[in-house]
C-alpha positions as CSV (number, residue, x, y, z in Angstrom):
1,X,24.1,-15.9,1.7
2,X,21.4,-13.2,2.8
3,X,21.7,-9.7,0.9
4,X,20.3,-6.4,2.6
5,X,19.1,-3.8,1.0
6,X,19.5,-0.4,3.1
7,X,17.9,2.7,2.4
8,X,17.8,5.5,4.6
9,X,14.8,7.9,5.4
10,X,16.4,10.3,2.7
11,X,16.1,8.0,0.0
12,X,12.5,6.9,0.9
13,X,11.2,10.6,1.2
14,X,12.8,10.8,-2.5
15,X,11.2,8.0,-3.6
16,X,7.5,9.7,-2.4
17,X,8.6,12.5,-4.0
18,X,9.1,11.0,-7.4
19,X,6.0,8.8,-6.9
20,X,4.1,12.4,-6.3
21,X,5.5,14.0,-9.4
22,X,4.8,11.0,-11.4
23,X,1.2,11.1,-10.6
24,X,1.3,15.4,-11.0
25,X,2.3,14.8,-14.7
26,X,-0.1,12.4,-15.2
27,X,-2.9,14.8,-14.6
28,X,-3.4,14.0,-10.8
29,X,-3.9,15.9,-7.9
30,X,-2.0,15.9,-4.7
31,X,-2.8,17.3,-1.9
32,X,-1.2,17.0,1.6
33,X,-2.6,17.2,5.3
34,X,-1.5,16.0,8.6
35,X,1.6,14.5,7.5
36,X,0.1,12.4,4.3
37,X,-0.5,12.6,1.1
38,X,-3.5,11.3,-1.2
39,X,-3.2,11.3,-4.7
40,X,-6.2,11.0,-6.7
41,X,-7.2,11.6,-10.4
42,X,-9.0,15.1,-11.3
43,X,-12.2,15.5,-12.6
44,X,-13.4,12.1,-10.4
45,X,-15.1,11.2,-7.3
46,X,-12.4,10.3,-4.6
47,X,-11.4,6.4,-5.0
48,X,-11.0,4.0,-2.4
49,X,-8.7,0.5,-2.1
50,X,-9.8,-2.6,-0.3
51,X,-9.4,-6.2,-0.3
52,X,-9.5,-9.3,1.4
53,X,-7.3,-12.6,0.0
54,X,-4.4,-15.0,0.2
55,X,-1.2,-15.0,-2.4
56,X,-0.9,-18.7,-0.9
57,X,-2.4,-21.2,2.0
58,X,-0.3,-19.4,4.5
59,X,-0.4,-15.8,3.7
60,X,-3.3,-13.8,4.0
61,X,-4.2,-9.8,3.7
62,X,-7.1,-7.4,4.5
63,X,-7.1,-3.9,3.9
64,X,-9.3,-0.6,3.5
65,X,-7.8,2.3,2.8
66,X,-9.2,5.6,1.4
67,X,-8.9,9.4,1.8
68,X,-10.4,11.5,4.6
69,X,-10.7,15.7,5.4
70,X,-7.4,14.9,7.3
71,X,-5.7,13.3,5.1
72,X,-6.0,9.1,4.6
73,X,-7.6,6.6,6.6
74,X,-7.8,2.9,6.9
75,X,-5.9,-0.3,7.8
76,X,-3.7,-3.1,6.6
77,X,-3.7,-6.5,8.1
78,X,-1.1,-9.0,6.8
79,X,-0.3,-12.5,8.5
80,X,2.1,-14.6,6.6
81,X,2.7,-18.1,8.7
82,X,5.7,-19.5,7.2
83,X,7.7,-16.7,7.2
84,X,5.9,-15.6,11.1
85,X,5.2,-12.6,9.9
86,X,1.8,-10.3,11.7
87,X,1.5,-6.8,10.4
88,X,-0.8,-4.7,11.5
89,X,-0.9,-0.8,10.4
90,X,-0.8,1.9,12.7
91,X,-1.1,5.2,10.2
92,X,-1.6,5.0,6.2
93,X,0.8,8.0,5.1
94,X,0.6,7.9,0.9
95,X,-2.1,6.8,-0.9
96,X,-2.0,6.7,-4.9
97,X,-5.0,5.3,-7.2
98,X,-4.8,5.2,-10.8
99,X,-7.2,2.4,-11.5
100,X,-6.7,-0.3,-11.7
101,X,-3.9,0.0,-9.8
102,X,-3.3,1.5,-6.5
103,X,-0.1,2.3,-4.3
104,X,-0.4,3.4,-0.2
105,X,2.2,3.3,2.1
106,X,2.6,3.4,5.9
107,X,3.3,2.9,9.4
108,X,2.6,-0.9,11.4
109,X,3.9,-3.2,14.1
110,X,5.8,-5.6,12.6
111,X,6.3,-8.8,14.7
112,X,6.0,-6.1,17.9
113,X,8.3,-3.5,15.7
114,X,7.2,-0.4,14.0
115,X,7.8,-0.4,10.4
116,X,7.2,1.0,7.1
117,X,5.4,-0.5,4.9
118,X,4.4,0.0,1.0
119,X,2.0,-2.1,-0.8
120,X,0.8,-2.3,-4.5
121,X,-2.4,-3.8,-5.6
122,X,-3.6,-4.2,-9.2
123,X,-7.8,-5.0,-9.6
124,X,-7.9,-6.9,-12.6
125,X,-11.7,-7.7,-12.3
126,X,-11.9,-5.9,-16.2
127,X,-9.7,-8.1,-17.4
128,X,-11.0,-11.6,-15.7
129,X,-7.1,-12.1,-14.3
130,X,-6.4,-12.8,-10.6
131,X,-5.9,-9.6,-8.4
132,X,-2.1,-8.9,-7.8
133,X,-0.6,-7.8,-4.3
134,X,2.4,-6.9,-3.2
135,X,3.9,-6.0,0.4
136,X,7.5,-4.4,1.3
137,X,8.6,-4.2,4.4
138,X,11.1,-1.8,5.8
139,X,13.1,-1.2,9.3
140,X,13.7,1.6,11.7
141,X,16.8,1.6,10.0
142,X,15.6,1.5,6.3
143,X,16.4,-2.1,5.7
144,X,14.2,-3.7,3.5
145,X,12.9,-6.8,6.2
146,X,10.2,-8.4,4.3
147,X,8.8,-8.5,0.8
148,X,6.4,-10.4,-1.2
149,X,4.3,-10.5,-3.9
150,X,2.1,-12.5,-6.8
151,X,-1.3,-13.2,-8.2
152,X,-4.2,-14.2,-5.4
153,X,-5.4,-17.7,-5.4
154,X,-8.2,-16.2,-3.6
155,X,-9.7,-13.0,-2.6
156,X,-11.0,-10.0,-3.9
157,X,-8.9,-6.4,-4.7
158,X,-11.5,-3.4,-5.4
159,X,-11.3,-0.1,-6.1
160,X,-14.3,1.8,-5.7
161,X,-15.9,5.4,-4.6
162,X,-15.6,6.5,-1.6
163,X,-18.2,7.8,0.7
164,X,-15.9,10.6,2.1
């Protein structure tokens, strides 16, 4: 039995939404341009996200993502074998970093598709755990395609300054 989880382009805009208010009551900052949002912590330097790993032999990531005078920039690469999966972004639309965690969503090809896609990551360097990553995928028509996540078994997750 497969279930499918649909949500529609409403629901996801409301989800951002909360996401943004979240962070705003948290004593972040949000600012919007050219379609995306950054949050980022006040008071700080601007923070970037990127890492390089596998959450098993077949499934491996790389991403860079930080924010930019228009907005966000960077990539995500995903490949998981078994499941035949190859994402590769095309725009990074939200990007969220409380460290050590950080949340950025976007738009890919999916398997020659476009897509939307969220990912979490958790740098746990501090605390001498393994880096956590986790990927959702969703449809055209807001069905959630694709989803995994875990500890890496190897790989890196930072979150840094950025240059910008």
């Amino acid at each position: 039995m497969t279930y499918h989880q649909t949500f529609s382009r409403s629901v996801i805009v409301v989800l951002l939404v909360l996401a943004l208010s979240v962070a705003c009551m948290s004593n972040a900052l949000a600012t919007s341009t050219s379609g995306s949002v950054t949050i980022v912590q006040s008071k700080t330097k601007p923070l970037e996200v990127k890492g390089e790993g596998n959450l098993d032999k077949q499934t491996h990531f790389e991403f860079d993502v930080e924010p930019s005078k228009n907005g966000n920039q960077g990539h995500l690469n995903y490949d998981d074998k078994n499941a035949k999966i190859k994402l590769e972004s095309t725009r990074i639309m939200f990007l969220s970093i409380t460290p050590p965690s950080a949340t950025f969503v976007g738009t890919a090809k999916y398997n020659q598709q476009t897509a939307i896609f969220l990912v979490h990551v958790i740098d746990n360097t501090k605390s001498n755990k393994a880096d956590f990553f986790s990927i959702t995928v969703i449809n055209d028509l807001g069905h959630v395609i694709y989803s995994k996540s875990g500890n890496l078994i190897s790989g890196h997750i930072k979150i840094q300054e950025s240059w910008i």
